[in-house]
Structure formats: C-alpha cells, structure tokens
C-alpha positions, 0 to 999 in steps of 0.5 A: 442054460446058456441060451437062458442067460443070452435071452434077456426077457425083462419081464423074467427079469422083473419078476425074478427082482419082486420073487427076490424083494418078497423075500428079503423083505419077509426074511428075519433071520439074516442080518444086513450082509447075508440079506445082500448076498441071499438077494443076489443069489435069489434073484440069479436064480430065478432068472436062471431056473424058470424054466425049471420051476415052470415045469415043477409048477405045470406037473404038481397043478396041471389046471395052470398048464402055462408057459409064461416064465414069469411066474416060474421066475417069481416062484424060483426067486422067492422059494429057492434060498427057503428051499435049500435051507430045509434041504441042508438042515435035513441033510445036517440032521441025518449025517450027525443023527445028534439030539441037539436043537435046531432051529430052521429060519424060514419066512417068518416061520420058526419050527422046533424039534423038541418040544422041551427046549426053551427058546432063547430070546435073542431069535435065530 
C-alpha cells in the first residue's frame, strides 16, 4: 500500500477526482459540509484501492480482464462511500433487529422496508 501511494500515476489520479466528482454530483443526501468530506474520502480511496477494485472487476466480468487502474480507480471512487453506507445500514439493522424505518441514501435512490411508512417531506 505504500508503494501505491509513492507511484504517482496522474491518469489514477484523474480518474480517481471524475469517480469522486460523478459522485458528489449525483449525491442528494448530504448537505454542503458532508459532501466536502465524502469527496475527499472518495477520491483518497480510489487512488488507494484500485487495485483492489481491479482485481474485484476482472474476477465478476472475466471478458474485460485489463490491467489499466484507471478504470479500477473511477470504479472505487465512485461506489466505495455507496457501498459502505449499505454495509452499515445492514450491520445497524441486524444488531438492533428493531422494526424502526430506515432509510438508505443512496445515488439518487430511496428504498423503504415497510411498505406502510409515509415518507416525510423533508427527504433523507
């Protein structure tokens, strides 16, 4: 990991800031503060963990099978905050196995668990 962050390649690193811009911009459940801190952490992250998401990518769709960590950078830096919001709200929900509603902020995407909540109007 440390040799990562000693190799700078500005084409990771490009594509780490457009995964991390593509998501601030389609992000509507964080307000001015949290979307500084969400893009900093999105776009550390895809610089540091492309390879990882690389090698996610080449072993779910072994047609692509490249070894460019750009697209492993844009990928990381677009989906990890998405990915780590599902993994806590799923965590949440099986420590306290209570029958609140929750909902889950995701890109632009609401989902509801009971069906019989009435949403408020004032969004996540």
């Amino acid at each position: 990991m440390i040799t990562a962050i000693y190799e700078f390649d500005f084409s990771v690193i490009t594509a780490s800031f457009s995964g991390a811009l593509c998501f601030i911009i389609n992000a509507r459940c964080f307000n001015k503060k949290k979307k500084r801190v969400a893009f900093f952490i999105s776009f550390s992250m895809g610089f540091i963990g492309a390879d990882v998401s690389l090698d996610i990518i080449n072993s779910l769709v072994p047609a692509i099978n490249t070894e460019e960590r750009t697209l492993g950078a844009f990928v990381c830096s677009a989906l990890i905050i998405t990915v780590f919001l599902r993994m806590k709200s799923l965590v949440d929900g099986a420590l306290t196995k209570n029958k609140r509603i929750k909902w889950f902020c995701y890109v632009n995407v609401r989902v509801r668990i009971n069906k019989n909540y009435k949403p408020h109007l004032n969004g996540c």
